[in-house]
N, C-alpha and C positions, 0 to 999 in steps of 0.2 A: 711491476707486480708479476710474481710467478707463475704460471698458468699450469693447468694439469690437462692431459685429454681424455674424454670421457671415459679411454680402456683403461686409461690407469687410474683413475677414480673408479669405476667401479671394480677393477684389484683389488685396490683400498678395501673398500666396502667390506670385500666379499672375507679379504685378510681380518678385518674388525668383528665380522657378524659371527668369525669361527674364533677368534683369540679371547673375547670376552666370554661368551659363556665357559672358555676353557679355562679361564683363571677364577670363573666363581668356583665352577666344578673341584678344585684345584683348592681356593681356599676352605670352601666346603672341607674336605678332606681334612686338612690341616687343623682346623678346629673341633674336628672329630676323634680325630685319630694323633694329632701333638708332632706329626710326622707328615714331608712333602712327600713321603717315597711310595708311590703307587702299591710296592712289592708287601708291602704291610696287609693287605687283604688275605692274605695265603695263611699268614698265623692265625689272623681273627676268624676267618673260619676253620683252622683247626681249634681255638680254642671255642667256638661254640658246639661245633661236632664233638667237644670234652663233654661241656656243660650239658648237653645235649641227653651226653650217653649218661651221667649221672643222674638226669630226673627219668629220664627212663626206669634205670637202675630201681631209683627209690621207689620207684612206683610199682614194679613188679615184684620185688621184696617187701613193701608193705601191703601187700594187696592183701591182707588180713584184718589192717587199720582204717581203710580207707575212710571208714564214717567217723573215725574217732579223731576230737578236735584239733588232741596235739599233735596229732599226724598231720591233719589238712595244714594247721598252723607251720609247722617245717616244710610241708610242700608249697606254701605260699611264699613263704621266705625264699628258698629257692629259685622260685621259679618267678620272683622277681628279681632276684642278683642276676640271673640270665636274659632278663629281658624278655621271657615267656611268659605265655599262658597256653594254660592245660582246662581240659574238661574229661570227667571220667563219668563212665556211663556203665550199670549194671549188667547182663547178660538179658533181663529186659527191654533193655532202650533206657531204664530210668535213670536220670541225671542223681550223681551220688556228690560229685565235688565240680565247683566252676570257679576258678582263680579270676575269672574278668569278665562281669555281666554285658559288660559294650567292648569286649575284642573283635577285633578286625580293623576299624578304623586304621590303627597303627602298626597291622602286623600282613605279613603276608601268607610264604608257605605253610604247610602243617606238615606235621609228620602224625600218622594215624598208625596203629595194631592194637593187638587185642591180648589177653593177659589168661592163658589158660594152664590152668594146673591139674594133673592126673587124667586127663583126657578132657573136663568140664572148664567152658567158659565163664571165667570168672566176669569180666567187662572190659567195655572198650576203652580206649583213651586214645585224646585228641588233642596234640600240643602243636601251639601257634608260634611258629618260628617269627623274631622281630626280622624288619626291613632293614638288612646293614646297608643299602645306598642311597635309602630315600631323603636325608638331607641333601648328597651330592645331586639328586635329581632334580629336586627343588630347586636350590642354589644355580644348577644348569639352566633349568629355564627363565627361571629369574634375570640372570643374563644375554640368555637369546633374548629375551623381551626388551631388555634396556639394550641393547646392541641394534635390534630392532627400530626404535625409537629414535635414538639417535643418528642411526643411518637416515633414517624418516626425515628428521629435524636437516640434516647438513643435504640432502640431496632437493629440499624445498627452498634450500639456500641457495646452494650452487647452482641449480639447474630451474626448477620452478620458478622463483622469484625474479630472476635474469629474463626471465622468458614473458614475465607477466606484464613487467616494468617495460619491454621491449615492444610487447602489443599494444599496451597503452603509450608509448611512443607516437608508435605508430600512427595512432588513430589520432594525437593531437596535431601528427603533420599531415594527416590528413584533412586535418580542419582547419589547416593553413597558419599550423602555429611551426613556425621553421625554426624556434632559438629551447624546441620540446630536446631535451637531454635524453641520450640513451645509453644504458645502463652499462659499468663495465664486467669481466666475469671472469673469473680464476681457469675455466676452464677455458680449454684450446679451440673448441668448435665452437660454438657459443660466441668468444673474443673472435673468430674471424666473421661469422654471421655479422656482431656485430659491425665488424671495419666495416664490410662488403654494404651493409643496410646505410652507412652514414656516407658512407662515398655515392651512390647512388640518389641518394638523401641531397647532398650537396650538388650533385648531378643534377638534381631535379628543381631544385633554389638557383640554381643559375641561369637553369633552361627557364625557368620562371619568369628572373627579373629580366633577363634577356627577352623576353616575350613582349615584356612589360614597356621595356626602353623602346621595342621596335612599333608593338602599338602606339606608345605615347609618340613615337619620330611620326609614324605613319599620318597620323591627325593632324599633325604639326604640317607637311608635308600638303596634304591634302588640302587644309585652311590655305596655308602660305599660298599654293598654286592658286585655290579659288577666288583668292584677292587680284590675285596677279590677272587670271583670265576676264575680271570687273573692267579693267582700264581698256585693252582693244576693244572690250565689247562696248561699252558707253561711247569710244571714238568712233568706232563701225557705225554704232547703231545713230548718234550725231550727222555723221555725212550721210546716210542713205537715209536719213530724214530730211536731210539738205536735198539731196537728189529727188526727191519726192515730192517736197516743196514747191522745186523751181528755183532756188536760191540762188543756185550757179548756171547762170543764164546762159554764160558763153561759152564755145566751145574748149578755152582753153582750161577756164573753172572746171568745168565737168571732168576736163583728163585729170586735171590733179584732183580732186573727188575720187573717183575711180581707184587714182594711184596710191592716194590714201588707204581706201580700203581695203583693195589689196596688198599693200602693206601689213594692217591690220589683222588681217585675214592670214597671212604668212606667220606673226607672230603668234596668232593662237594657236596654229597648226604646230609650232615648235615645242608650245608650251602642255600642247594635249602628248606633243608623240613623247615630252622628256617625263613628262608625266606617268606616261606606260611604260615607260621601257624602265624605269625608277621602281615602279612598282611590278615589273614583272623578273626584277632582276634582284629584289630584297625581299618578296612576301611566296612568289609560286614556285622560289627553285626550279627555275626550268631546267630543264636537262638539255645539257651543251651538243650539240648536234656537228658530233667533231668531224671535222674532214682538216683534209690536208690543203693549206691555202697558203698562197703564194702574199707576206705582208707587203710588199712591195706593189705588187699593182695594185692591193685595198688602199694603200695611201694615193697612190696614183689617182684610183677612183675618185678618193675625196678632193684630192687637186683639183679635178677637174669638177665637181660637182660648187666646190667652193670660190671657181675663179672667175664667174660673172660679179658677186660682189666685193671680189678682190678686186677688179677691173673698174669700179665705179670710184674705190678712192684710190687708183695707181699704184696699187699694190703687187707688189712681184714675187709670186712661191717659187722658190725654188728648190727641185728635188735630188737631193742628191744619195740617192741611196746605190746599193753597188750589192752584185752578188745575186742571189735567190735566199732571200731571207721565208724559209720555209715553217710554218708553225702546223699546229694541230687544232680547230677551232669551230668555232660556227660565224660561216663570213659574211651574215648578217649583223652579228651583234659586233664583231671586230672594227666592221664598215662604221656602225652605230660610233663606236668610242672613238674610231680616227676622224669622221667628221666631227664630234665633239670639240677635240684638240684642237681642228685646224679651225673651225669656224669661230673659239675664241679667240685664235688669234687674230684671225682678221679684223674681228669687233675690238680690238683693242690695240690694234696697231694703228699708227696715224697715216693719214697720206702721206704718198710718196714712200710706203716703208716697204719693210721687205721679209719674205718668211720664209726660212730657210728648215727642210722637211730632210730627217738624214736614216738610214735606215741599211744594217747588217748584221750579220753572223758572226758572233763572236765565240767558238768554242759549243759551249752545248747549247748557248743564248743567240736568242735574233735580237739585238737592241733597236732601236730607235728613237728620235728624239725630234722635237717641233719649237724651232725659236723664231721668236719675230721681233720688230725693232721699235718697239714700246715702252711704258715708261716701265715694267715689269711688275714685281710683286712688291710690294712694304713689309714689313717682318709681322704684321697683323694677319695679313694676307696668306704668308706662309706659312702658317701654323695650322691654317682657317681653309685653305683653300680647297681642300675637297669635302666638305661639310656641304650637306643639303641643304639647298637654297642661301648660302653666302655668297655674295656680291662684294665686297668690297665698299669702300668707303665713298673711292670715287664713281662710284657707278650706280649707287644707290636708287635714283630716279630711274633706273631702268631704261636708260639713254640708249642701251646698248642692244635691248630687246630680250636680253637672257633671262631663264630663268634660274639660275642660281643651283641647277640640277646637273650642267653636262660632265662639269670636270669630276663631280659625284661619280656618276652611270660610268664616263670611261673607266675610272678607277675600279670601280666596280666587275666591270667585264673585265677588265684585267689578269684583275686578281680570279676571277672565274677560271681565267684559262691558267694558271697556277705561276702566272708572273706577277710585277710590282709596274706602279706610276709613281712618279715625284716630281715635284714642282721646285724650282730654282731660279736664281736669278742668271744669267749670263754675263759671264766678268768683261764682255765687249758692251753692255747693255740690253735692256729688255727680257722677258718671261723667258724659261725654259723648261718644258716639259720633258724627262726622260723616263723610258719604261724599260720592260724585258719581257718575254714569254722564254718557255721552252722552246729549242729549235727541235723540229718533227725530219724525220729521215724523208728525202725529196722523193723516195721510191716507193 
């Protein structure tokens, strides 16, 4: 569709509101006069300056007749072939002859003198020149008027009605009707008002269901955990009713009592902190608290944080990372997502297995990557596998203690710091987790 902008529609306009009254004016003339040619005015009034000078004429030569009828009758005649009228007045003031009791309506100038012979006033006379343009005047406004009207009529079109239909848009996406139609419009401001309204429009339906999916995850999320945090607390709350009892008389009952519990107690602890850092990492946008951190000894860190229950089923991390894998981050949360990584691997490596941690600079990337020697993922698993709170098929009873959040959160912080995680199988066997960040200058 063509579009016009508002300067050159009102051009338009302005060319419309002067060319129509000019062609009424125009044809006015032409049905007047049998003639386009403007220069035609110049004769007709020398031929009424004729007609003019001969009722004059007859009137000063008859100023003997005036009261006699077949006089006034020739001067009636006349002075209708001319399109005048006349009024002759005595040296009194008395009216002697009047050719048009209702003159003026139709007539405009006069020519007035006075008619004296041998020194005495004989009387006055008053002749009503016709309006030779008052059709084309007529006719001209007659034009502005519909010229008027019409500009009236196309500018409630083009511009009002766009604008009406646009607010009322508006107001039903305001009332949460998002499939409300907005109007389209020939002109050029207007047409981009409106892209500019439905792209924002569409901005705003996205941020919407987007709002809508993260609430609905957030519940989901929140349920899912509160289920989760039922099972240590009814075992908890079993054994330290046990211990209260007396139940476990002996000293070796009581240690495993204990052991339970703090067991117990460790998994709620995991389950409250993946809990937070889930939802401080999807709902408060925290602001990344960047410093320059060395990834190499944060994995370090988690080695070591994670190798007392790597040690319990003979499990061997080994680190092989090489370089100063230099990033830009906050190395809290960094710590957060590499203890994530390593701690499922260990929950799902078997005894006697082994987890091999590798980590360099690759060009403007720091990579790294965390394999252990388990049974790995199943093709359900990888599709699935950083979804909130999925577990897997074999781990479903939560044998494992996880909450179904960590490989989530690391992904999550990840991609915070403006790199990627993925999950894989290793073509030797067992899970492979690899990532990237930006590499940060060491200086």
């Amino acid at each position: 569709m063509r579009t016009l902008r508002i300067r050159t529609f009102i051009m338009l306009c302005f060319f419309f509101i002067t060319l129509v009254p000019w062609i009424f004016f125009v044809t006015a003339h032409f049905i007047e006069t049998k003639t386009l040619s403007l220069a035609k005015n110049q004769p007709q009034n020398e031929i009424l300056q004729g007609k003019l000078t001969e009722t004059i004429h007859l009137i000063e030569e008859g100023a003997a007749q005036w009261r006699d009828a077949n006089w006034q009758n020739q001067l009636h005649t006349q002075l209708r072939q001319a399109k005048m009228d006349a009024v002759i007045l005595s040296s009194s003031g008395q009216e002697i002859f009047q050719s048009n009791p209702d003159r003026g309506g139709s007539l405009s100038s006069t020519e007035r003198f006075s008619v004296i012979e041998d020194g005495h006033l004989l009387g006055r006379v008053i002749i009503y020149l016709p309006k030779s343009n008052a059709t084309q005047m007529i006719s001209t406004i007659a034009g502005l008027s519909l010229a008027i009207f019409i500009i009236g009529v196309e500018m409630r079109r083009f511009l009002l009605k766009p604008l009406e239909k646009m607010s009322f848009a508006a107001r039903q996406i305001a009332a949460g009707d998002w499939d409300a139609k907005l109007p389209s419009s020939r002109i050029t401001e207007i047409a981009e008002v409106r892209d500019g309204f439905e792209t924002m429009v569409n901005g705003l339906q996205q941020s919407y269901q987007k709002q809508a999916e993260l609430e609905k995850e957030r519940r989901f999320v929140i349920a899912a955990v509160a289920h989760d945090l039922r099972t240590p607390l009814f075992a908890l709350r079993g054994y330290l009713d046990g211990l209260e009892q007396g139940i476990a008389q002996t000293p070796e009952k009581i240690a495993k009592y204990v052991a339970v519990c703090k067991e117990k107690s460790v998994q709620l602890d995991r389950l409250v902190e993946d809990l937070f850092t889930f939802t401080k990492m999807e709902y408060l946008e925290t602001q990344l608290n960047d410093k320059t951190v060395d990834l190499k000894l944060i994995l370090q860190k988690s080695i070591d944080s994670l190798n007392p229950p790597a040690r319990q089923k003979d499990i061997l991390i080994s680190n092989h990372s090489a370089g100063n894998c230099i990033v830009k981050g906050d190395t809290h949360l960094l710590e957060r997502a590499m203890n994530n990584l390593l701690d499922n691997a260990v929950r799902h490596t078997p005894s006697h297995g082994e987890i091999i941690v590798q980590c360099c600079q690759d060009g403007h990337k720091v990579k790294f990557a965390v394999r252990d020697t388990g049974p790995g993922f199943n093709s359900e698993e990888l599709e699935r596998v950083f979804e909130p709170l999925y577990r897997g098929e074999a781990s479903r009873n939560r044998s494992t203690g996880g909450s179904g959040l960590g490989l989530t959160i690391s992904q999550r912080i990840i991609r915070r710091h403006g790199g990627e995680l993925a999950a894989d199988n290793h073509s030797g066997g067992g899970a492979l987790l690899t990532g990237w960040m930006p590499a940060a200058d060491p200086d």
